[in-house]
C-alpha positions in Angstrom: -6.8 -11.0 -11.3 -5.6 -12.4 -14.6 -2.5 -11.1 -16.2 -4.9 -8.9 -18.8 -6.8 -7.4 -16.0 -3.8 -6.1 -14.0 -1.9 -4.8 -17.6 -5.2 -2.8 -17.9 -5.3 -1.2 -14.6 -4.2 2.3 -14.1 -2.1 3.2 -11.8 -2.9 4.6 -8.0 -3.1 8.0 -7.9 -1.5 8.2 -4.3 -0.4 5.1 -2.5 -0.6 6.9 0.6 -4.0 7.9 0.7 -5.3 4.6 -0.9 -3.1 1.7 -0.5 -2.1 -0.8 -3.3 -4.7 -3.4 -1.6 -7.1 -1.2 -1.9 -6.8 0.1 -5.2 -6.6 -3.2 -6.1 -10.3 -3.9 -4.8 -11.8 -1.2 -6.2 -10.2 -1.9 -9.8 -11.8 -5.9 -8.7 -15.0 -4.2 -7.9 -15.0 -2.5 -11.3 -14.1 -5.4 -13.5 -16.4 -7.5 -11.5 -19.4 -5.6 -10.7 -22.5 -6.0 -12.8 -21.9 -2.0 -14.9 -22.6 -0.1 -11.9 -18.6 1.1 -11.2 -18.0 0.9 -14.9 -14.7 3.4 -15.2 -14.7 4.6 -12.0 -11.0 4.3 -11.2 -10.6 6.0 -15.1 -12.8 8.6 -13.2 -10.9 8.8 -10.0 -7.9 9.4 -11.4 -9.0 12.0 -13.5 -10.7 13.8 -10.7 -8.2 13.0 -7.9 -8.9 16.2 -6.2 -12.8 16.1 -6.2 -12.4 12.6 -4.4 -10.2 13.9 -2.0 -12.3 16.7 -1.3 -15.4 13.9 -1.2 -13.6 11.8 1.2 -12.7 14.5 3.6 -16.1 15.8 4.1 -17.5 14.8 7.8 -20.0 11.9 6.4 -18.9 11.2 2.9 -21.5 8.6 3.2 -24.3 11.1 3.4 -21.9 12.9 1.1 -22.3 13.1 -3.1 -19.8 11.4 -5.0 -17.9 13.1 -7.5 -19.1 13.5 -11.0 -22.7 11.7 -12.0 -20.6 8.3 -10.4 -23.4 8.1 -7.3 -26.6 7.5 -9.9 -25.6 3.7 -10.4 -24.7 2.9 -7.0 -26.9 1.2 -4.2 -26.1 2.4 -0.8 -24.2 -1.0 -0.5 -21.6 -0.1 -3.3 -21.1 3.0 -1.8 -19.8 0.9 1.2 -17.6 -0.4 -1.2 -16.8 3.5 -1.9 -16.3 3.8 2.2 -14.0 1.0 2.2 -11.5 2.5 -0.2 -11.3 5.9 0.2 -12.1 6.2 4.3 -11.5 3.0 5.6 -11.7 4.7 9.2 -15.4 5.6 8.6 -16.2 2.3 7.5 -18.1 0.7 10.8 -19.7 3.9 10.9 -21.2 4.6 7.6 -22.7 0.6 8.6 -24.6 0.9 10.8 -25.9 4.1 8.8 -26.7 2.0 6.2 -28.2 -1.2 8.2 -30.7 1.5 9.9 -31.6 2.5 6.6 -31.9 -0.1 5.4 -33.9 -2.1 8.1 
């Protein structure tokens, strides 16, 4: 990240449940995607609680995301989603989406 890019990113709302690397990629993924995750740490960190409640759900993946945030993402960023929040599930909400996918 450039020195501009990390003065602009907000802060993690709780280093224990995300860790610093992994804020860090989805704040990359924003900057970096093509519109699709467009304020959506802005958004988590308003809505801390809905995305805590999101990524404790038995299949987030299956799950909605908070807010309208899901209508722009492919099944593949919500990997990206998976990743982040519930690195645990991440192996399993892959082979969800290869099987969908195939």
């Amino acid at each position: 990240m450039t020195g501009a890019e990390v003065d602009n990113k907000l802060p993690n709302p709780d280093n224990e449940t995300v860790t610093d690397l992994l804020w860090d990629t989805l704040y990359s993924a924003e900057i970096r995607s093509a519109g699709q995750f467009k304020g959506l740490t802005q958004h988590v960190v308003d809505n801390w609680d809905a995305w805590c409640e999101w990524k404790n759900d038995d299949d987030p993946y299956q799950a909605k995301c908070p807010g309208d945030v899901e209508e722009g993402l492919s099944s593949f960023d919500k990997l990206v989603l998976i990743k982040v929040f519930i690195n645990e599930f991440i192996q399993r909400s892959m082979s969800t989406y290869i099987i969908s996918e195939m």
